[in-house]
N, C-alpha and C positions, 0 to 999 in steps of 0.2 A: 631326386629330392622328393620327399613325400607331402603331401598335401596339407594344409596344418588346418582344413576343414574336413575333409574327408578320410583324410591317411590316406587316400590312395597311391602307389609310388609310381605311378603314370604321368609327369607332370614334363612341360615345355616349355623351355625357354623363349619369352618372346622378344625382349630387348634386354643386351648387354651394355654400359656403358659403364667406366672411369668413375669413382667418385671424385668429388673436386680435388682432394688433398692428394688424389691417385694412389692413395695405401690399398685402397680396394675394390672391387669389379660387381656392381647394382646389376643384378639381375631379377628381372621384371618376367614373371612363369606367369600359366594357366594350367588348370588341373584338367586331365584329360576327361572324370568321369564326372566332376560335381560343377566344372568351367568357373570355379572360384581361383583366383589372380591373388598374387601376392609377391611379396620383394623378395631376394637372399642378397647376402652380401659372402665373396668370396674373400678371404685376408691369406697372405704368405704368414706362414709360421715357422719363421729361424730356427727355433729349438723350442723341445717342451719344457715350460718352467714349472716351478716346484716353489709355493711359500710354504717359507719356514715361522710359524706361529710363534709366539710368546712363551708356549706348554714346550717347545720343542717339537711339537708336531707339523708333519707336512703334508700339506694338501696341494694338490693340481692347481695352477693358476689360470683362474675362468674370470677372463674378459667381460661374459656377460656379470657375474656378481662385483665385478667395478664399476662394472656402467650403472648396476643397480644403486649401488651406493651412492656414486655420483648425482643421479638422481633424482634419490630423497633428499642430499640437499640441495638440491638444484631445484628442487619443487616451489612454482610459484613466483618461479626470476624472468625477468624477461630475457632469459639468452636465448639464442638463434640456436637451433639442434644442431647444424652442423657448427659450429664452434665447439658443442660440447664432441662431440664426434671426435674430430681435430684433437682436441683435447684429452681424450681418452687412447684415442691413436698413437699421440705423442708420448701419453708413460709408457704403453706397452712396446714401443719403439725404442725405448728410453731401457726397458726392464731387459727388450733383446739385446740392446748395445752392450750392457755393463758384463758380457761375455760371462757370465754363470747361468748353472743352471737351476741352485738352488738361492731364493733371494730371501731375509728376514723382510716380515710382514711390516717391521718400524721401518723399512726401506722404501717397500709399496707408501704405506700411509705418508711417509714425507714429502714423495714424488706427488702424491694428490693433496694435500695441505698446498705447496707450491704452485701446480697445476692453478689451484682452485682461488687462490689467494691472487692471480694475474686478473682472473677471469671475471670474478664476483664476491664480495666482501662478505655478504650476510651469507653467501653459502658455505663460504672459508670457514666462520665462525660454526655454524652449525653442524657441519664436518668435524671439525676440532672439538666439538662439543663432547661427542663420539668418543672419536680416537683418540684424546686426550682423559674420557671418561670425567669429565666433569660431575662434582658429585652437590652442587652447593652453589648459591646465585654468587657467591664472593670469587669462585674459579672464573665465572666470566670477567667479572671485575676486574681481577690480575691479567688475564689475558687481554681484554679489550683495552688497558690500560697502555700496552704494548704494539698496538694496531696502529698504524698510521691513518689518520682519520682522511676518508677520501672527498675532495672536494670542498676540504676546510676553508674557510675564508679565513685569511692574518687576523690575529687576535680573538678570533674563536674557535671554539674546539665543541 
């Protein structure tokens, strides 16, 4: 593994341990030449997937630009990282099971609207925001209309 301060590809593993969900294996390195420390995470990967975009085009499916996505709307919540973890774990678990290898990207995006929508409200929205392509304060409107208000008290909304 090479060094993400030095590049050097001299590095050591110093503790392996389970992440809690156990989908994957923390490992805790040092650099041999610059003694800079840092994390990897190791993941089983079923099969290579393949999104299938809107153009028809297909790209490689990369776990890290969902977690990216995830993210930005998740910037500013108070959720606990390993729930988002968990939760990103869980589509890509979710994208293995459905036994293809090429998946449409309206597939991805439903699975994280879902995802997102258990987890945290305002991120749901802001994700949807996105991948809905809202173009206009009246799309939130229609859609917020349709949101089950959380925490509502009887007779207000």
């Amino acid at each position: 593994m090479r060094c993400p301060f030095c590049q050097n590809e001299d590095t050591q593993v110093k503790d392996s341990r389970p992440t809690e969900d156990g989908a994957c294996i923390r490992r805790r390195r040092q650099c041999g030449a610059c003694a800079g420390r840092f994390t990897t995470f190791e993941r089983v990967q079923l099969r290579e997937l393949t999104i299938v975009k809107r153009s028809d085009r297909r790209v490689p499916f990369d776990r890290d630009k969902l977690s990216r996505s995830v993210m930005i709307a998740l910037r500013k919540r108070p959720i606990d990282a390993e729930k988002i973890e968990q939760m990103i774990s869980g589509i890509v678990r979710q994208l293995e099971s459905l036994g293809e290898t090429e998946i449409p990207s309206a597939t991805l995006g439903e699975m994280v609207m879902e995802a997102l929508a258990a987890l945290d409200q305002v991120a749901y929205v802001r994700y949807a925001s996105v991948y809905k392509d809202f173009r206009a304060a009246g799309d939130f409107r229609e859609f917020l209309e349709d949101l089950p208000v959380e925490g509502a008290k009887p007779g207000r909304v």
